[in-house]
C-alpha positions as CSV (number, residue, x, y, z in Angstrom):
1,X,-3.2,-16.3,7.9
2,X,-1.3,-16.9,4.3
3,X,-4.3,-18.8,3.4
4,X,-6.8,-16.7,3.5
5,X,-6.2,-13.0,1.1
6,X,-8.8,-11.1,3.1
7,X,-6.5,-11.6,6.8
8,X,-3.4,-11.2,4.7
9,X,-4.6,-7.9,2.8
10,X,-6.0,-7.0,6.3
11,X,-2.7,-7.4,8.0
12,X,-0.9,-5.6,5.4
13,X,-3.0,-2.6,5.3
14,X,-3.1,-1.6,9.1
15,X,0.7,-2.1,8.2
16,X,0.6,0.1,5.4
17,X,-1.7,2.7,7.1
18,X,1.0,2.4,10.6
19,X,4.2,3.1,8.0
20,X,2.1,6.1,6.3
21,X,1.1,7.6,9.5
22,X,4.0,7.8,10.9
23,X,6.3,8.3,8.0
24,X,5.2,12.6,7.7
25,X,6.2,12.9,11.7
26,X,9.7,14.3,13.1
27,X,10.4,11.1,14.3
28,X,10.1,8.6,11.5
29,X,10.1,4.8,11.9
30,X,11.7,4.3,8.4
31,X,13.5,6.3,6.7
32,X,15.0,7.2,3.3
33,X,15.4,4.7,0.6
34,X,13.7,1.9,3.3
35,X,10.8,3.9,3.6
36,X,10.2,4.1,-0.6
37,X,11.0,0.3,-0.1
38,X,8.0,-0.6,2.7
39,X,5.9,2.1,0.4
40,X,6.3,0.1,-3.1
41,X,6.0,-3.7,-0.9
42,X,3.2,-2.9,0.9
43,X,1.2,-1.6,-1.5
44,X,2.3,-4.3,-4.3
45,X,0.9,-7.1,-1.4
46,X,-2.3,-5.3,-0.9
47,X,-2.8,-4.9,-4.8
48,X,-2.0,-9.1,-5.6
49,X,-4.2,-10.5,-2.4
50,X,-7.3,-8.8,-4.5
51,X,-9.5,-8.7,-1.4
52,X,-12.0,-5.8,-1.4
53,X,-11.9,-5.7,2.3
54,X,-8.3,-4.6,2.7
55,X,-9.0,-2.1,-0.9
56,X,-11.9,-0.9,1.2
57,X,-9.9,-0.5,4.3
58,X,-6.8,0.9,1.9
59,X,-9.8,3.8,0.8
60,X,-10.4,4.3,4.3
61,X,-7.3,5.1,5.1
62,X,-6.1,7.0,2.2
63,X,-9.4,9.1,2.8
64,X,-8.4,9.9,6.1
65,X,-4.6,10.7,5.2
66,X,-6.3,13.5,2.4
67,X,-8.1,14.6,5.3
68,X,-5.3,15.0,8.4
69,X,-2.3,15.7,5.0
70,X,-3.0,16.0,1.8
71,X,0.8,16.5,1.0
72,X,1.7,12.8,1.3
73,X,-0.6,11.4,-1.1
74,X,2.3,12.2,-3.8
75,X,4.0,9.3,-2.3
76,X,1.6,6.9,-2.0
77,X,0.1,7.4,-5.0
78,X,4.0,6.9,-6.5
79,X,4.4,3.8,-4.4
80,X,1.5,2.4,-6.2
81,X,2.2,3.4,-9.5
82,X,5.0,1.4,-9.1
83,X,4.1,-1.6,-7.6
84,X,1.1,-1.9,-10.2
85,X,4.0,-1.7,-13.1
86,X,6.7,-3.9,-11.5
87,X,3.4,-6.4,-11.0
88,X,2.5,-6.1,-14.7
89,X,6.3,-6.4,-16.4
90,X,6.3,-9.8,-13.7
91,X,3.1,-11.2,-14.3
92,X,2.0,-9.5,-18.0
93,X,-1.4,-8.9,-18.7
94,X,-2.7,-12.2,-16.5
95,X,-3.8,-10.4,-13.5
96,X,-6.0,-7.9,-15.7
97,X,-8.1,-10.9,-17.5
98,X,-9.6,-11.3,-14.1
């Protein structure tokens, strides 16, 4: 499964789109500073594995999240903010001379 970025992105999508389902609900599987943690992880692996399939999936889901609650799109969209600068003071600029 490590091999191959598109079962990998896959995987970590349906886990991202499971942790951001459930994460607006009265009974929350992560909470507080864990949550923020999964948030920034998840969406860090799905940005490196560079698979359209799990970015198309990633749209899908966030589509549906602005649909069912547009309120937690805040946090997502800070989640990936962040990943996408802790992934450029890492790596530099050699993942954008793709």
């Amino acid at each position: 499964m490590l091999i191959d970025p598109n079962a990998y992105g896959g995987l970590l999508v349906t886990a991202f789109a499971i942790h951001i389902m459930t994460s607006g609900d009265g009974v929350k599987l992560l909470r507080g500073w864990v949550s923020t943690l999964a948030t920034i992880t998840l969406a860090g692996g799905i940005i490196m594995t560079f698979s359209r399939s799990s970015w198309i999936g990633l749209f899908l889901v966030l589509l549906t999240l602005l649909l069912t609650n547009p309120s937690r799109l805040l946090k997502i969209g800070m989640g990936f903010s962040v990943a996408f600068g802790a992934l450029l003071l890492y790596k530099g600029t050699a993942y954008l001379d793709v």
